[in-house]
C-alpha atoms as a printed R data frame, in Angstrom:
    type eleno elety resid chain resno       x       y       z
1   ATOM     1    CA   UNK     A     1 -10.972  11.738  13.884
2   ATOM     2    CA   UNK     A     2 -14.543  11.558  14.858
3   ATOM     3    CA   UNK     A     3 -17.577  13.754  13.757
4   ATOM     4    CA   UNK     A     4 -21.353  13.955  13.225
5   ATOM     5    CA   UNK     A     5 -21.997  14.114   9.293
6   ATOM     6    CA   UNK     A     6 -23.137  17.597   9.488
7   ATOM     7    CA   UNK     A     7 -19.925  18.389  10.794
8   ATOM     8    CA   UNK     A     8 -17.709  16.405   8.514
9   ATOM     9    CA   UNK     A     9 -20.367  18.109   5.967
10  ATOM    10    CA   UNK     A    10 -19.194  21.683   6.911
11  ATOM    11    CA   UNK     A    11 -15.575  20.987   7.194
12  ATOM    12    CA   UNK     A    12 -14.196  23.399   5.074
13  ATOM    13    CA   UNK     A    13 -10.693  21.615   4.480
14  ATOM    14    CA   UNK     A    14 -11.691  17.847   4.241
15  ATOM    15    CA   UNK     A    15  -8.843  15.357   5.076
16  ATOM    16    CA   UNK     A    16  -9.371  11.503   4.396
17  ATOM    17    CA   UNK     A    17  -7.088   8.608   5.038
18  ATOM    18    CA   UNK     A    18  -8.503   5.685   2.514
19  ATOM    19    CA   UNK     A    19  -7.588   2.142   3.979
20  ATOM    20    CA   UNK     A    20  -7.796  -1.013   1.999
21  ATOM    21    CA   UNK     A    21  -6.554  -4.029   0.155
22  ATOM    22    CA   UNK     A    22  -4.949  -3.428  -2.944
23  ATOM    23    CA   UNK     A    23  -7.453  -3.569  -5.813
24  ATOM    24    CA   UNK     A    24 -10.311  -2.053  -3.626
25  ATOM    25    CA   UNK     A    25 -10.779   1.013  -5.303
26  ATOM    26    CA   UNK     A    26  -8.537   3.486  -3.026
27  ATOM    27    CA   UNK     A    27  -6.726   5.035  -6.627
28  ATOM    28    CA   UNK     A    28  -9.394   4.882  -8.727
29  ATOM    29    CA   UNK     A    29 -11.749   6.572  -6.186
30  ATOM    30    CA   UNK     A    30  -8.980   9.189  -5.024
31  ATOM    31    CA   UNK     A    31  -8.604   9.960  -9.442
32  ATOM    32    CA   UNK     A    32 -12.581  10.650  -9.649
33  ATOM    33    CA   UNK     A    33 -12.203  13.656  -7.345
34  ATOM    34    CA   UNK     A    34 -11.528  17.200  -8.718
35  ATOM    35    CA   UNK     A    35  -7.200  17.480  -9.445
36  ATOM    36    CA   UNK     A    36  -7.878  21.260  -8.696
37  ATOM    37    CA   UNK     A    37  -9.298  20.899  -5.176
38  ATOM    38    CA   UNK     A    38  -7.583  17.517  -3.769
39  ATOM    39    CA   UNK     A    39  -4.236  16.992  -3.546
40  ATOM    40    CA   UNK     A    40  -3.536  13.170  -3.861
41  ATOM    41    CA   UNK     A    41  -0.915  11.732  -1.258
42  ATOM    42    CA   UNK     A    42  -0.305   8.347  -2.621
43  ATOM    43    CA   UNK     A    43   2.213   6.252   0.462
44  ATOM    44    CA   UNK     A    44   3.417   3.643  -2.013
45  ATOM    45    CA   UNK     A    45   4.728   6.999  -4.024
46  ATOM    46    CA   UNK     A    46   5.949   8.650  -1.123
47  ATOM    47    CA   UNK     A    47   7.407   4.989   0.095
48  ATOM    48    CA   UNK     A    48   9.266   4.747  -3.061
49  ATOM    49    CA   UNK     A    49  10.558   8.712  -4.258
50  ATOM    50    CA   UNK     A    50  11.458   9.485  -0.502
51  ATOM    51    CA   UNK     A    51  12.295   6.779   1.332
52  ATOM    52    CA   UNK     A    52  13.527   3.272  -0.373
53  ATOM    53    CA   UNK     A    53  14.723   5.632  -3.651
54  ATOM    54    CA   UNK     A    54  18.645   4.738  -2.898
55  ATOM    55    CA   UNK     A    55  17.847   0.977  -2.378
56  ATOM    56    CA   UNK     A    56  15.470   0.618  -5.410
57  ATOM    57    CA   UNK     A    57  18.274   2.452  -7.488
58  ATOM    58    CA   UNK     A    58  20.682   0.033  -5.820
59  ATOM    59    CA   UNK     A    59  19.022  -2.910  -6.617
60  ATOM    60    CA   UNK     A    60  18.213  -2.116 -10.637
61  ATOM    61    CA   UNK     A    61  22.072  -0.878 -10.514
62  ATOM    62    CA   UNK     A    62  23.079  -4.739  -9.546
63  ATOM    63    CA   UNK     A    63  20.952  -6.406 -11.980
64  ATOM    64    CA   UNK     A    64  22.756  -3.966 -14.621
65  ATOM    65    CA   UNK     A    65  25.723  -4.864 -13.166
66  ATOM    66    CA   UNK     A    66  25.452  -8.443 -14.583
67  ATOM    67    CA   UNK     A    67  25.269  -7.403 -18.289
68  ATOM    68    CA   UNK     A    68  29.102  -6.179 -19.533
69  ATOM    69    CA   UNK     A    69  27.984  -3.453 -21.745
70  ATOM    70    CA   UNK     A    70  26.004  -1.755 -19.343
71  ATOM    71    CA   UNK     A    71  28.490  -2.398 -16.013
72  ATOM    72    CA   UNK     A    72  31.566  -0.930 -18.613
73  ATOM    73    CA   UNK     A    73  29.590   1.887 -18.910
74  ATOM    74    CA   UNK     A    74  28.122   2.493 -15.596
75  ATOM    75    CA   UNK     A    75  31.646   2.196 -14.045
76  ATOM    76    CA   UNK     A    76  32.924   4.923 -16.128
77  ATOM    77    CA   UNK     A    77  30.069   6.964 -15.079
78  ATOM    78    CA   UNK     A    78  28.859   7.147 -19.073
79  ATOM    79    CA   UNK     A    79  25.472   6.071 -18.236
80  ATOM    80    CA   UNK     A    80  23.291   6.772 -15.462
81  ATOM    81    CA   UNK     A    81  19.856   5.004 -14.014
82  ATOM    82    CA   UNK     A    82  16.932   6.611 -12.557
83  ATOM    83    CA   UNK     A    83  13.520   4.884 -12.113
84  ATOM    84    CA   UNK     A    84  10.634   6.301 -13.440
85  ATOM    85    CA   UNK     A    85   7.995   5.959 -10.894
86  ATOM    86    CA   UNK     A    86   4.571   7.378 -10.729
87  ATOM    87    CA   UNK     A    87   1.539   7.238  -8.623
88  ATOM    88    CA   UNK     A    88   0.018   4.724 -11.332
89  ATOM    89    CA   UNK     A    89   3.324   3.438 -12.185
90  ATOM    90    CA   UNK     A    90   4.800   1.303  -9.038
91  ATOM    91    CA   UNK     A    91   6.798  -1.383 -10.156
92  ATOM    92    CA   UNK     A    92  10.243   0.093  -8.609
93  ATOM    93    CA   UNK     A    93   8.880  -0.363  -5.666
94  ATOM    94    CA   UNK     A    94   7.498  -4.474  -6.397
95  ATOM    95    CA   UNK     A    95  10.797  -4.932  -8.116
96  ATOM    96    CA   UNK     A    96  13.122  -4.248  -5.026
97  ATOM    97    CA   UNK     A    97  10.835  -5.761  -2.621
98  ATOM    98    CA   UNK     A    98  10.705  -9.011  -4.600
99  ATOM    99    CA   UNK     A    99   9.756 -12.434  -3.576
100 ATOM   100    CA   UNK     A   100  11.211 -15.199  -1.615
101 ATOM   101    CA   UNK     A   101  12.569 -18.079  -3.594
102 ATOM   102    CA   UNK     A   102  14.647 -20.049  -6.422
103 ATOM   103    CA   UNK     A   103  17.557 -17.272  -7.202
104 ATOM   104    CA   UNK     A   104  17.852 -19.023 -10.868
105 ATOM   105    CA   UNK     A   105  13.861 -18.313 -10.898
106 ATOM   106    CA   UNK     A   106  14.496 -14.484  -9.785
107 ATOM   107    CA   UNK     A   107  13.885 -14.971  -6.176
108 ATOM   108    CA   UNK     A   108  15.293 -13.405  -2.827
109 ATOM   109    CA   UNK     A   109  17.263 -15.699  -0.118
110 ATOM   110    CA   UNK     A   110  15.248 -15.633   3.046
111 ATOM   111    CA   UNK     A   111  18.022 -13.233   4.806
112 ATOM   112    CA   UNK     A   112  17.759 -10.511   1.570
113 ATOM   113    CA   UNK     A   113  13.606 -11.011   1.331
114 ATOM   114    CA   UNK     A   114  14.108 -10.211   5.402
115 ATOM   115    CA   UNK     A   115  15.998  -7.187   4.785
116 ATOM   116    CA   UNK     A   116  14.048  -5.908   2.397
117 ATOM   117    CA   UNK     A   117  10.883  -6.301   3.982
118 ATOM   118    CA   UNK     A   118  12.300  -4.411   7.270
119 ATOM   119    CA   UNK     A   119  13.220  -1.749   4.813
120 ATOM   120    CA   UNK     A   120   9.783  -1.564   3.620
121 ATOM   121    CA   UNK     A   121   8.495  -1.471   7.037
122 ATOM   122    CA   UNK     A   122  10.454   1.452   8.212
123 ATOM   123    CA   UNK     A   123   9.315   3.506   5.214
124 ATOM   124    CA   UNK     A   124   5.798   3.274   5.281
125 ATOM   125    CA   UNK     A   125   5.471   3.959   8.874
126 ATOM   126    CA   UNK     A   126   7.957   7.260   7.615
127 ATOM   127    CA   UNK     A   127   5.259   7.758   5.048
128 ATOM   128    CA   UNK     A   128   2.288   7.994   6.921
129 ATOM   129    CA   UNK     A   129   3.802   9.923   9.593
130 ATOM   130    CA   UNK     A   130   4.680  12.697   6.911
131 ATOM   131    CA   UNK     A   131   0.645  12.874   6.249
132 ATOM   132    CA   UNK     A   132   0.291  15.863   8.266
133 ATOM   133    CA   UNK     A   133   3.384  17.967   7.246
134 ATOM   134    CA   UNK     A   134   1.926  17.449   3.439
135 ATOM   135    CA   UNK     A   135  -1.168  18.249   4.676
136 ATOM   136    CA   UNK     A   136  -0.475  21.428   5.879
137 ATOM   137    CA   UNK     A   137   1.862  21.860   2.149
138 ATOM   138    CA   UNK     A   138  -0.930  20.651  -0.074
139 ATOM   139    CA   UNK     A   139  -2.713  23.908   1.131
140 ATOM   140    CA   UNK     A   140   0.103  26.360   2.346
141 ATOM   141    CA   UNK     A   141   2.468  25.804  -0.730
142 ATOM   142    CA   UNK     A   142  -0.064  24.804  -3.557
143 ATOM   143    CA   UNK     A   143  -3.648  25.466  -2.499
144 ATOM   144    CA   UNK     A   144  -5.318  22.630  -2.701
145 ATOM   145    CA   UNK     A   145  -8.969  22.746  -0.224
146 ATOM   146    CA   UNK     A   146  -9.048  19.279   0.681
147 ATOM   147    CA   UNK     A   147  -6.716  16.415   1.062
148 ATOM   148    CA   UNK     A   148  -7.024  12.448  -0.252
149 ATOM   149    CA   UNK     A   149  -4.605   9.929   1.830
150 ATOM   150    CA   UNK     A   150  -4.309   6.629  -0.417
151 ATOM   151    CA   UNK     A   151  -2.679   4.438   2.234
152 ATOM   152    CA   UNK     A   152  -1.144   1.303   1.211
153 ATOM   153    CA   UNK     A   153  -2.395  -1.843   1.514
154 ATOM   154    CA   UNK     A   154   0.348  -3.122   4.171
155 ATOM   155    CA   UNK     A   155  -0.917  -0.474   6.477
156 ATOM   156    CA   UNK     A   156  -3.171  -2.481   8.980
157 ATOM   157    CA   UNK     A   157   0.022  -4.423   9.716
158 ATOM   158    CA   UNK     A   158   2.988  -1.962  10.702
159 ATOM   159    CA   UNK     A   159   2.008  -2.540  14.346
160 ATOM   160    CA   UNK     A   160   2.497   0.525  14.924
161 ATOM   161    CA   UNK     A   161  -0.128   2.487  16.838
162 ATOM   162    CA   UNK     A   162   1.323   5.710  16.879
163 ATOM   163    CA   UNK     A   163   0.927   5.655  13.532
164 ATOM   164    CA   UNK     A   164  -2.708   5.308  13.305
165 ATOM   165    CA   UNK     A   165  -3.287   7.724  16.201
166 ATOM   166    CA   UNK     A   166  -1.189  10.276  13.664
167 ATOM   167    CA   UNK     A   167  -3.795   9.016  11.047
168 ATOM   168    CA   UNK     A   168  -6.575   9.763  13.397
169 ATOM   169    CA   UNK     A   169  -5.886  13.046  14.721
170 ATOM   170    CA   UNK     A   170  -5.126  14.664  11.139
171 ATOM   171    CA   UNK     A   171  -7.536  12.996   9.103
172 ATOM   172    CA   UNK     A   172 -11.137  11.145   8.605
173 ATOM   173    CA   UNK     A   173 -10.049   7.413   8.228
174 ATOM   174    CA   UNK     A   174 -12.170   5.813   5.770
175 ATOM   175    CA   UNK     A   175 -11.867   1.552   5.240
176 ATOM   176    CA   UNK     A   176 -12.986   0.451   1.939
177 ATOM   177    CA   UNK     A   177 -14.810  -2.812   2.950
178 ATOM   178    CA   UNK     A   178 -14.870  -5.494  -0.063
179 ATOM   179    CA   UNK     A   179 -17.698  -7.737  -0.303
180 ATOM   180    CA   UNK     A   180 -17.475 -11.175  -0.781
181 ATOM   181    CA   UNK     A   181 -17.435 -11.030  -4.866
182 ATOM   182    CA   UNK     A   182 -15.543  -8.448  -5.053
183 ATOM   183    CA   UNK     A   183 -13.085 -10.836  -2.450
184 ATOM   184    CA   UNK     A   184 -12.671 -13.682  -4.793
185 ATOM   185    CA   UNK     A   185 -11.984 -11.220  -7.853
186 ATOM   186    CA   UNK     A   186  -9.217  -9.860  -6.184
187 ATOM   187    CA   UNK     A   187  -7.796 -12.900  -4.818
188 ATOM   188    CA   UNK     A   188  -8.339 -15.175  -8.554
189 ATOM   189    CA   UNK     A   189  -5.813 -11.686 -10.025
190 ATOM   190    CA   UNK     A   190  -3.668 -12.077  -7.264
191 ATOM   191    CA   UNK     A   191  -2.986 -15.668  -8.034
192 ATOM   192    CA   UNK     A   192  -2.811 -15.224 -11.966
193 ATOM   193    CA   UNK     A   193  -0.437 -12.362 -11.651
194 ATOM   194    CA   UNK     A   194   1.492 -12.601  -8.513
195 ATOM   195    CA   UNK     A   195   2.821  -9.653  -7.166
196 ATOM   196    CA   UNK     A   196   5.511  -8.765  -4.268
197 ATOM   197    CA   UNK     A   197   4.214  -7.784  -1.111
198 ATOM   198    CA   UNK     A   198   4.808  -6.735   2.637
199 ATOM   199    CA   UNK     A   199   3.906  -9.226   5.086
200 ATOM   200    CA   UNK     A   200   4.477  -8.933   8.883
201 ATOM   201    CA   UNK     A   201   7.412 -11.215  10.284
202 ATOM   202    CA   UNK     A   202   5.286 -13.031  12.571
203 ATOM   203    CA   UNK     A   203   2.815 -13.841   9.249
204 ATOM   204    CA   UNK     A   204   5.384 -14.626   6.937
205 ATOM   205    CA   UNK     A   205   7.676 -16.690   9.241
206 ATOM   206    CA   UNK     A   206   4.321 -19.247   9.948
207 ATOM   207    CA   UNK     A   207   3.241 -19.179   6.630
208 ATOM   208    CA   UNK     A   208   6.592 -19.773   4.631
209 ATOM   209    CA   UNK     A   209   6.867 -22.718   7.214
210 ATOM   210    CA   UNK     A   210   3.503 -24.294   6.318
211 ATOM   211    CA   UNK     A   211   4.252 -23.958   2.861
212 ATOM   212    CA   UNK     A   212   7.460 -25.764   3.180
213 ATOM   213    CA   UNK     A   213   6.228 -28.620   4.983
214 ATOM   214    CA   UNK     A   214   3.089 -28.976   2.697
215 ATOM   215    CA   UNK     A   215   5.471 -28.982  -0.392
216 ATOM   216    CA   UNK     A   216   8.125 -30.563   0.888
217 ATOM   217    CA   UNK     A   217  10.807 -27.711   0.401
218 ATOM   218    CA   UNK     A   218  13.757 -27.863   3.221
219 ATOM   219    CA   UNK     A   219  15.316 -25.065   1.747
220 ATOM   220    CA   UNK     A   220  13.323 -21.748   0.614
221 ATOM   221    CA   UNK     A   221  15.949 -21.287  -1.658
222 ATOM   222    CA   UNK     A   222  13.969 -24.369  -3.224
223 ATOM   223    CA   UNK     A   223  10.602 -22.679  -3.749
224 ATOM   224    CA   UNK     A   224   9.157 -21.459  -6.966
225 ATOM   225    CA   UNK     A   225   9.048 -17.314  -6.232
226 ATOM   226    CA   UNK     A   226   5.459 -17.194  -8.090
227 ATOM   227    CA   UNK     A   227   3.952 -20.324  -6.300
228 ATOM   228    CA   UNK     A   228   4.118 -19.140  -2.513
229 ATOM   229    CA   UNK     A   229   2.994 -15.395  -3.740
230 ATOM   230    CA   UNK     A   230   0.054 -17.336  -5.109
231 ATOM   231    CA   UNK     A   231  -0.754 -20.019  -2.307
232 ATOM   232    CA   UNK     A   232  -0.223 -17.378   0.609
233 ATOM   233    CA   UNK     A   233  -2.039 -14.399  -0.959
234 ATOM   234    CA   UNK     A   234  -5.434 -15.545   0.318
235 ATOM   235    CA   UNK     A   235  -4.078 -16.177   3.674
236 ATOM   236    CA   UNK     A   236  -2.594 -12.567   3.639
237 ATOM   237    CA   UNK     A   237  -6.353 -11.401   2.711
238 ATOM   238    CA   UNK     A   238  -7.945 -12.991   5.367
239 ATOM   239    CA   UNK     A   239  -5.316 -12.032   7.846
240 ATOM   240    CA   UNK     A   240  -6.008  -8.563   7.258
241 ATOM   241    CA   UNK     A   241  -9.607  -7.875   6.987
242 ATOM   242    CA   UNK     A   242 -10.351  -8.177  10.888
243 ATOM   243    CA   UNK     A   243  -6.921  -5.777  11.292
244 ATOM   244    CA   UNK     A   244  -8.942  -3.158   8.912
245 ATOM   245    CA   UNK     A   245 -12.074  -3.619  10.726
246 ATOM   246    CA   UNK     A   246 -10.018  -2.899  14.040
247 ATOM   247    CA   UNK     A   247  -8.774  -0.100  12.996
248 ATOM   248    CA   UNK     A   248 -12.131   1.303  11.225
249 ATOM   249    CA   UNK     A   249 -13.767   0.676  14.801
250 ATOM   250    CA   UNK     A   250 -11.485   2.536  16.870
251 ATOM   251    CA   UNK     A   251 -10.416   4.967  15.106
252 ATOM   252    CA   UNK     A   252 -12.972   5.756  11.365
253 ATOM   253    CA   UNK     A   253 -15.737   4.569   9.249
254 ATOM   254    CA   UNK     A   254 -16.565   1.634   6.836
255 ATOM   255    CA   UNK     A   255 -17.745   2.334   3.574
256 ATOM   256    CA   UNK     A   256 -18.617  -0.702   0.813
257 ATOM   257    CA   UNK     A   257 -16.142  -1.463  -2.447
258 ATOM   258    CA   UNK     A   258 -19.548  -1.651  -4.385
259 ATOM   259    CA   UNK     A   259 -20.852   1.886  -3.153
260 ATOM   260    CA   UNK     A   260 -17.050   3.210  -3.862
261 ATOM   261    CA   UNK     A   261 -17.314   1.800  -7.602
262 ATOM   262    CA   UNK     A   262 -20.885   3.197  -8.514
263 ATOM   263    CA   UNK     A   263 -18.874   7.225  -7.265
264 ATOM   264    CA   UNK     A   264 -18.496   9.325 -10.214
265 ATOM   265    CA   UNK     A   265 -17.975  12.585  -8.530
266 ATOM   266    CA   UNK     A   266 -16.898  14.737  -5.679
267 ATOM   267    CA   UNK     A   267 -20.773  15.129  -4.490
268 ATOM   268    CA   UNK     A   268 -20.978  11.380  -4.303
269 ATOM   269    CA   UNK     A   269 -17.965  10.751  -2.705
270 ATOM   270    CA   UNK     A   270 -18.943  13.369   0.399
271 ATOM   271    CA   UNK     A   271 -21.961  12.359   0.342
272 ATOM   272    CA   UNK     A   272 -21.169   8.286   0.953
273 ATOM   273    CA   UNK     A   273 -18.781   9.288   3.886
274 ATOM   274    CA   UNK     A   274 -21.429  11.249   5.503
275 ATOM   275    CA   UNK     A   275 -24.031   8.401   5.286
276 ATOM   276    CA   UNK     A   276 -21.474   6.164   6.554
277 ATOM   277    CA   UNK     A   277 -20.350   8.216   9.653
278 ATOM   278    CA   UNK     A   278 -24.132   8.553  10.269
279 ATOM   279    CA   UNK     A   279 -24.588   5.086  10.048
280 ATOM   280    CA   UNK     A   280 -21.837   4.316  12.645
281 ATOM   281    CA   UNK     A   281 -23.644   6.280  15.015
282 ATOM   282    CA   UNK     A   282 -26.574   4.315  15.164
């Protein structure tokens, strides 16, 4: 969606798509703006309530499985498991996707990590096509004014360009650039606590393969789950930035992670967007 800032100024019912690497800001920033008037789509959330629910409970019910006292109860239905996830509170959703690696370590065969990942894949392109239908909810149903889009981080690499044209046509896409500080702060965390993430096939299937060879794994059922996270994690950054850029380009705006962070309010946060989209026009 593309505008002049007067007219993004007098949109009366705002809606922003907020693109970004993990750790950029997108929550934080989207938690700043008034709960009454902005109704806060978070994709990981939707990802994980909506659409990989049955396989996250699936996955926590097999690891229960293992223990006696819990499968004895589970199999005669005494007990039951539900996750508890929440817009701050992911992990369901790290936990199933996992990480390739040593089983005996808690890693995923290449085949499972595979299937998991395509799983992943299919919901958050479900996700962000659903923007618009909760759009028109957050305002129909509930009455929320305006409308906050915290995209995940894996977004710039579905590959999928309906998607963004969805994005585009329903909402303001905004990119959260990250300067080069802010870069290696993110990265230095990523490495200390690894996390699971989504990477595209083509990505991981080169990667994992340089890995190997520098470490001298033939098998990936040889690797150490926390040491690839950690060695390809800077890789994954810089593989992404010039796919956010693309996208910001084409189809939105570029704000900066350090103009994001000093936003305390709802006045700041409209009024940094419509600086930015008249900046772009220059």
């Amino acid at each position: 969606m593309r505008m002049s800032p007067q007219q993004f100024l007098d949109w009366e019912s705002k809606s922003i798509t907020l693109l970004a690497m993990s750790g950029a800001g997108k929550t934080t920033l989207s938690n700043k703006l008034p709960k009454d008037k902005w109704f806060h789509y978070s994709g990981d959330y939707r990802i994980g309530t909506k659409y990989l629910e049955e396989p996250i409970l699936d996955n926590i019910k097999q690891q229960a499985m293992r223990v006696p006292f819990l499968r004895d109860l589970l199999k005669s239905d005494s007990i039951y498991i539900c996750s508890n996830i929440s817009v701050e509170n992911l992990a369901p959703v790290s936990s199933f996707l996992g990480k390739i690696g040593n089983p005996a370590h808690g890693g995923l065969s290449r085949s499972e990590f595979k299937r998991r990942q395509a799983l992943h894949h299919r919901a958050e392109i479900n996700a962000m096509n659903d923007v618009p239908e909760f759009i028109h909810k957050a305002e129909a149903i509930y009455g929320y004014k305006h409308f906050i889009n915290d995209a995940g981080g894996s977004v710039c690499e579905l590959d999928d360009p309906t998607v963004l044209e969805n994005l585009a046509m329903h909402t303001l896409i905004v990119y959260i650039k990250i300067p080069p500080a802010l870069e290696q702060t993110i990265i230095d965390r990523a490495k200390q606590d690894p996390k699971p993430l989504y990477y595209r096939p083509e990505f991981l299937d080169d990667k994992l393969a340089e890995f190997m060879q520098l470490r001298g794994y033939a098998d990936s059922d040889e690797i150490n789950p926390n040491d690839f996270v950690s060695w390809v994690f800077p890789e994954l950054f810089k593989s992404r930035v010039p796919r956010y850029e693309a996208i910001a380009e084409q189809y939105g705006y570029t704000v900066n992670a350090d103009d994001v962070a000093k936003i305390d309010n709802e006045a700041d946060f409209i009024r940094l967007i419509a600086e930015a989209i008249a900046q772009q026009q220059h």
